[in-house]
C-alpha positions in Angstrom: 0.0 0.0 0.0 1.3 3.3 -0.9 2.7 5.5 2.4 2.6 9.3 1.6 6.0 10.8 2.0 5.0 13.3 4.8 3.2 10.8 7.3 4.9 9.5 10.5 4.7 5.9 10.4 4.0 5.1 14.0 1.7 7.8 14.0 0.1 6.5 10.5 0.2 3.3 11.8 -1.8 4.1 15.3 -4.3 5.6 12.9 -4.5 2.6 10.8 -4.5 1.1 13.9 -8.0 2.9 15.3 -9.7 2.8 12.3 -9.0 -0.9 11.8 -11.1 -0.7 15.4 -13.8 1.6 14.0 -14.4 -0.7 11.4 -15.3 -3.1 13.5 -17.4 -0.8 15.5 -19.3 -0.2 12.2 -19.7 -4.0 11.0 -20.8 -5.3 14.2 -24.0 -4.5 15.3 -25.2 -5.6 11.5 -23.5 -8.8 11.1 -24.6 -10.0 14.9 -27.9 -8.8 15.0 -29.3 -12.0 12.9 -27.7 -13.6 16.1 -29.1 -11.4 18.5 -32.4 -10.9 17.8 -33.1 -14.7 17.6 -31.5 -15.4 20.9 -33.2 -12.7 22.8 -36.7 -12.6 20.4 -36.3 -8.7 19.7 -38.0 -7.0 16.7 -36.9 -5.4 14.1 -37.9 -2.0 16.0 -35.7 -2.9 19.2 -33.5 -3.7 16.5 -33.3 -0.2 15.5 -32.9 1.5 19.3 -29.7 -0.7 19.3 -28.3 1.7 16.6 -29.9 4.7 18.3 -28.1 4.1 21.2 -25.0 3.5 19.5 -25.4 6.3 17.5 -25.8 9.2 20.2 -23.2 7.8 22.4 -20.8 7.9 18.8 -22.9 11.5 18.9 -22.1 12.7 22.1 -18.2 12.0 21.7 -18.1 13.9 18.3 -19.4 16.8 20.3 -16.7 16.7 23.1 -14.2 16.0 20.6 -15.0 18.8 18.3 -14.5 21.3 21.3 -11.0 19.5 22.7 -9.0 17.8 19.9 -7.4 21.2 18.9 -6.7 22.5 22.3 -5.9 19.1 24.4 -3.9 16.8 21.4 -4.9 13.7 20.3 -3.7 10.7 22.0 -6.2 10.1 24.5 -9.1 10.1 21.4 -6.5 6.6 20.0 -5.9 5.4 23.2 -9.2 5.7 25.2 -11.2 4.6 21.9 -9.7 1.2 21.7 -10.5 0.5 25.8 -13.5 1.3 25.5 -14.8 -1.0 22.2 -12.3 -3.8 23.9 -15.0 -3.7 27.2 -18.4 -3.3 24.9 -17.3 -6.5 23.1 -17.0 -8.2 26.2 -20.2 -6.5 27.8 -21.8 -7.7 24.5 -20.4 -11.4 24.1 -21.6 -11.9 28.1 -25.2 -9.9 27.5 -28.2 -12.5 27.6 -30.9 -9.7 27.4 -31.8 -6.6 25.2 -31.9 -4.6 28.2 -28.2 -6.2 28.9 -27.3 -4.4 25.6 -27.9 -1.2 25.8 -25.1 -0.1 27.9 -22.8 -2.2 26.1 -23.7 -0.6 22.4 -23.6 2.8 24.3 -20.2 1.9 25.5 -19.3 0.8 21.8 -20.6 4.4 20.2 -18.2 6.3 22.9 -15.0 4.5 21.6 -16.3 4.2 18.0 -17.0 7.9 18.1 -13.6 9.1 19.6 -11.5 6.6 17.2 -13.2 7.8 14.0 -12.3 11.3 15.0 -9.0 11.2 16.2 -8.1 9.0 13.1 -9.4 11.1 10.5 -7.3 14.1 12.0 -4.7 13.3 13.0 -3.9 11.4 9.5 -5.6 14.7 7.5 -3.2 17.1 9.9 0.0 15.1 8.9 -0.7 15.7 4.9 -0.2 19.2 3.8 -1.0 19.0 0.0 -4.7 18.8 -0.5 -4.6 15.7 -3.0 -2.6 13.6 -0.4 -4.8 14.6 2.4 -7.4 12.9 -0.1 -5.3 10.2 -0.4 -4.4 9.6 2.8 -7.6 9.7 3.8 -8.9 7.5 1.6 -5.6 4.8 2.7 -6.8 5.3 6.3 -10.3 4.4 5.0 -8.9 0.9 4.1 -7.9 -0.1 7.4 -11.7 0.4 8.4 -12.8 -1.7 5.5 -10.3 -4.5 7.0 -11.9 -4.2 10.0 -15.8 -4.3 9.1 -14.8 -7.1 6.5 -12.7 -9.3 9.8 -15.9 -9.8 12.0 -18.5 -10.5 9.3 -15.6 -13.2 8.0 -14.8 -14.1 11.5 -18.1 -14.8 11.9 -19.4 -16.9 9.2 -15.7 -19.2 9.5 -15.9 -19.6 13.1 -19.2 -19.4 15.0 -19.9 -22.8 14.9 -17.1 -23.5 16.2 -16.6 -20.8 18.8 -20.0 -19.3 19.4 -20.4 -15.6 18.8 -18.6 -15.3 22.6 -15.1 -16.4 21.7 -15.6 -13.9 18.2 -16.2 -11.5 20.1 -13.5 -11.8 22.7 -10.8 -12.4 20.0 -12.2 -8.7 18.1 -12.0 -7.5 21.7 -7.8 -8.3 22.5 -7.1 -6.4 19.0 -9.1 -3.3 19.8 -7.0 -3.6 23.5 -4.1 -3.8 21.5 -4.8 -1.0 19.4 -5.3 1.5 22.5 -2.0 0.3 23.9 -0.4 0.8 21.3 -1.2 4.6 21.1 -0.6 5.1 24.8 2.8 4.3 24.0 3.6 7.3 21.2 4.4 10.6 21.7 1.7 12.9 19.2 2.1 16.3 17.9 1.4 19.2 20.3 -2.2 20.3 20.1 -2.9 23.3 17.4 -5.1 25.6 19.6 -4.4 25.1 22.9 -5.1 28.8 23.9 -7.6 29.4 21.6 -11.6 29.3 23.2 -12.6 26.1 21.3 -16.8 26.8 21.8 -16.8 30.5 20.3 -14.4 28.8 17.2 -16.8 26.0 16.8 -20.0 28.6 16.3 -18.0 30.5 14.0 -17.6 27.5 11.8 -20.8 26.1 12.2 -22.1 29.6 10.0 -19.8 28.8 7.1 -21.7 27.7 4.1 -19.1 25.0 2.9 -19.1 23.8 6.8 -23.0 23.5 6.5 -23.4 21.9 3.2 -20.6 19.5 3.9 -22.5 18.4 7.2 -25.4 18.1 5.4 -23.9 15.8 2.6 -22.1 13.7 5.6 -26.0 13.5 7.7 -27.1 11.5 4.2 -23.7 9.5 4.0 -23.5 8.4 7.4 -26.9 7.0 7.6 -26.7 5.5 4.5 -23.8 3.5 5.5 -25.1 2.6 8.5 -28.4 1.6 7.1 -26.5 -0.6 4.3 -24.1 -2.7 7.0 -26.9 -2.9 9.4 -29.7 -4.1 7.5 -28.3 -6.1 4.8 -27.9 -9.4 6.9 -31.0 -9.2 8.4 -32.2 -8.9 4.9 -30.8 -11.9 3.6 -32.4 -13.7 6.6 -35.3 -12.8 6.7 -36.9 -12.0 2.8 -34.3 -13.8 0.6 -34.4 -16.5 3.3 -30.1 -17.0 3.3 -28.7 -19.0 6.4 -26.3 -16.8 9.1 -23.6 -18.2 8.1 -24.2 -17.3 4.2 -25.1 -13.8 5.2 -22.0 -13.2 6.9 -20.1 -13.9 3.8 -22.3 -12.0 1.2 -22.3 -9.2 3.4 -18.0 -9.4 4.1 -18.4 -9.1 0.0 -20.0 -5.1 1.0 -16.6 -4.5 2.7 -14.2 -5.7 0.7 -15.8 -4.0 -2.3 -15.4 -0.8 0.0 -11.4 -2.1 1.1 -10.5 -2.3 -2.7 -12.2 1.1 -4.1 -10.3 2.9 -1.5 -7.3 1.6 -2.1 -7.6 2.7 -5.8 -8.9 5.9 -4.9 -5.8 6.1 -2.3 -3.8 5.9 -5.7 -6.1 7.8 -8.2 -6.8 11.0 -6.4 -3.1 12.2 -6.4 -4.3 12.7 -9.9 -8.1 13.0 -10.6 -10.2 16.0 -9.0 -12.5 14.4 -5.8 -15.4 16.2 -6.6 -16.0 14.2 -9.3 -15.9 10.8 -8.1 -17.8 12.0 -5.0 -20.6 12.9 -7.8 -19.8 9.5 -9.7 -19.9 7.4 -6.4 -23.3 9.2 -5.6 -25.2 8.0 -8.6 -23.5 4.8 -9.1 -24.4 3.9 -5.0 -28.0 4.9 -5.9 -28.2 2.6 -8.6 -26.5 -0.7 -6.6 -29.2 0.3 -3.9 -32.1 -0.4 -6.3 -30.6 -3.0 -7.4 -30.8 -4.6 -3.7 -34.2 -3.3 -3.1 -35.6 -5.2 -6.2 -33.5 -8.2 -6.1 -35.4 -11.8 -5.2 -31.7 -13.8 -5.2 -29.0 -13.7 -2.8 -27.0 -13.2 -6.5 -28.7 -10.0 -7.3 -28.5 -8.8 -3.6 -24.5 -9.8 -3.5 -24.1 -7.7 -7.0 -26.2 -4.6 -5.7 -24.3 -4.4 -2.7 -20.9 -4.8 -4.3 -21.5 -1.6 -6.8 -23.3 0.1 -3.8 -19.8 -0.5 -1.5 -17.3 0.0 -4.3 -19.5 3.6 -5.3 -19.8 4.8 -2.1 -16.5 4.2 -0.7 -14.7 7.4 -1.7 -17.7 9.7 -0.9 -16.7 10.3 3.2 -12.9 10.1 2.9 -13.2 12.9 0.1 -15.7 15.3 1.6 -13.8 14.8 5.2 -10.0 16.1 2.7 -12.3 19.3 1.5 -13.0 20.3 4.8 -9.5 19.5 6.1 -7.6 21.5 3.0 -9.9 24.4 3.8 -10.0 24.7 7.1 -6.1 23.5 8.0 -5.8 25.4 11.2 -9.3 24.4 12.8 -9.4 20.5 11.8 -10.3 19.1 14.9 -12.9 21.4 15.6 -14.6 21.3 11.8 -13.9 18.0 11.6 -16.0 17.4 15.2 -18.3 19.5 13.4 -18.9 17.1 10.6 -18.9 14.3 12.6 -21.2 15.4 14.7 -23.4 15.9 11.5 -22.7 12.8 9.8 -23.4 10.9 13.4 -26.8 12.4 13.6 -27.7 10.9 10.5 -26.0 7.4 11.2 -28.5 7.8 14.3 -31.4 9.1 13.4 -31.7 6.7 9.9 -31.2 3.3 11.2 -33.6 4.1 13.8 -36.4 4.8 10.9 -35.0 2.4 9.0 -35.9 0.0 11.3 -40.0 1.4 12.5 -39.9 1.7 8.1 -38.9 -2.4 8.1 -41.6 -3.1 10.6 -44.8 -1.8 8.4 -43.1 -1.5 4.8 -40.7 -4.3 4.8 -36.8 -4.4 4.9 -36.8 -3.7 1.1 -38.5 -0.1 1.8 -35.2 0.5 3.9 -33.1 0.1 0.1 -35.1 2.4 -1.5 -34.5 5.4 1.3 -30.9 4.5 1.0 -31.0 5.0 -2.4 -33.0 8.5 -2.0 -30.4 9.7 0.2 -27.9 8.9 -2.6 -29.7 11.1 -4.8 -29.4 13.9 -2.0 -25.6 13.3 -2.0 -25.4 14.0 -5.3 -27.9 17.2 -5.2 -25.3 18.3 -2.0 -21.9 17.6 -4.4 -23.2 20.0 -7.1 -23.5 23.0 -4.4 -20.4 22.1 -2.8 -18.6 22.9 -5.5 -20.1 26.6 -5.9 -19.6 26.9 -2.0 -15.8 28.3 -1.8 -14.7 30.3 1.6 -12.3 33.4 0.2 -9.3 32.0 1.9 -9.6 28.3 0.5 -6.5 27.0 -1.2 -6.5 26.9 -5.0 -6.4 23.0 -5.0 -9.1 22.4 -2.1 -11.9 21.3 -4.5 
């Protein structure tokens, strides 16, 4: 995999390292609940409060890190993360209620929320030029492919074997490793440290590119939540697909995400982002009918693949705008995006779910594939949206 010139590579690596975390964070709730709710007889309602809770913990540490990861530095984000979604997958693997969840999946948000932050900045503050921050960012997004694809995989090889417990025990020991391993580095000094962090964030929050960036990441967010958290259940329950078939056609979403963005990592050191954000937007719109209509696992499996490999550059991208623009206040417009995109990856699964329960899991593919056509709608004004100080080769 290609290594950017510019990056520290224990610091790269302790972001490769967190996101490889995050992507488990992001894959698991989808690929167990199949598991779950048959264990503890929970609806496909309940099912969606499990990403709700999730959702505004991963919520509620955007917020705090949007207001500290400029003044206070960035290794406790890496370090704390990883502790904290080592203990949810042991609350989780030793849960034998929904009730028993709920703090566990709250637990999971906090760490999944502080990792994807402190990742995406740190790697986006150690790439000056604007088309390696894209790239970078788009490298960084393999390492949470790996990790969404490992427990879906994990799963389908091993759970007869081991039971969902020891799968989730072994996911837990990496995720401890990962937080120990940034505890050990030494991180940049933090960028703002006497600068008053709420009065910068309200600034931001008025700047047109800030707010139509948000909005584009609200859409994105939810979509990909919606996508790895429904898709199983899915296969289950309409296409009628066994678990441990699920959790392979649904590893299949991942690695078509793993392998766009590790071209993109590649092809945007040449070729303008906004365009394959645009691209990626229609194409995902199109895999998503594809799934909505499909009666086969076969036509699920190939709607989902163009769906992962479209959609795969659209966050990395939009989160290198906002870093090439805003340079100086990453952290905090970064915890500003987050905080965006996290509203949407709680708010849609949680419809998604109530819309499952009277329209049917299939009326969940179509709304993904509306949102799509948002994305696209949101690219086009991006691109007219241009703060006076942004550098020439932002956009």
């Amino acid at each position: 995999m290609p290594r950017p010139a510019s990056a520290d590579p224990r610091l790269s690596a302790a972001a490769y390292s967190g996101m490889f975390v995050f992507g488990i964070v992001m894959a698991l709730l989808g690929a167990i609940m199949p598991v779950l709710s048959d264990r503890m007889a929970f609806d496909m309602s309940d099912a969606g409060t499990l990403f709700l809770v999730m959702n505004a913990a991963m919520l509620a540490s955007s917020l705090a890190l949007g207001l500290v990861m400029d003044r206070f530095g960035l290794k406790v984000p890496l370090a704390l993360g990883g502790w904290l979604v080592a203990g949810a997958l042991v609350s989780i693997a030793m849960a034998s209620t929904w009730l028993a969840l709920l703090p566990a999946v709250f637990a999971l948000g906090l760490g999944g929320g502080a990792l994807n932050g402190g990742t995406n900045t740190l790697v986006a503050d150690l790439h000056s030029q604007p088309q390696s921050k894209a790239s970078a960012l788009n490298l960084l997004g393999v390492f949470f492919g790996i990790g969404a694809l490992l427990l879906p995989f994990s799963l389908g090889a091993t759970i007869a074997r081991v039971g969902l417990a020891g799968v989730l025990l072994g996911a837990a020991a990496l995720c401890a490793a990962s937080g120990a391993f940034a505890a050990a580095l030494r991180f940049p000094a933090p960028k703002a440290a006497h600068r008053p962090p709420a009065a910068e964030m309200l600034r931001l929050c008025r700047e047109p590119l800030v707010i139509v960036l948000a909005v584009l990441l609200f859409f994105q967010s939810g979509n990909e939540f919606m996508l790895g958290g429904y898709f199983a259940t899915f296969l289950t329950r309409d296409l009628v697909v066994p678990v441990d078939r699920a959790a392979y056609i649904l590893t299949a979403f991942w690695a078509a995400i793993v392998s766009s963005r590790l071209a993109l990592s590649r092809a945007l050191l040449t070729f303008r982002g906004h365009h394959i954000v645009l691209g990626g937007a229609i194409l995902a719109a199109i895999g998503a009918l594809i799934v909505s209509g499909s009666s086969t696992s076969t036509g699920a499996l190939a709607g989902i693949v163009v769906t992962g490999v479209a959609l795969a550059g659209i966050f990395p991208i939009v989160l290198s705008q906002a870093g090439a623009v805003y340079h100086l206040q990453s952290g905090t417009v970064f915890g500003i995006l987050f905080t965006a995109a996290l509203t949407g990856g709680m708010t849609m699964p949680w419809i998604a779910g109530n819309l499952a329960e009277t329209a049917g899991l299939r009326a969940v593919f179509v709304l993904v594939t509306a949102n799509f056509a948002a994305i696209a709608l949101l690219t086009l004004l991006a691109g007219r949206v241009r703060p006076a100080d942004a550098p020439v080769g932002a956009r």
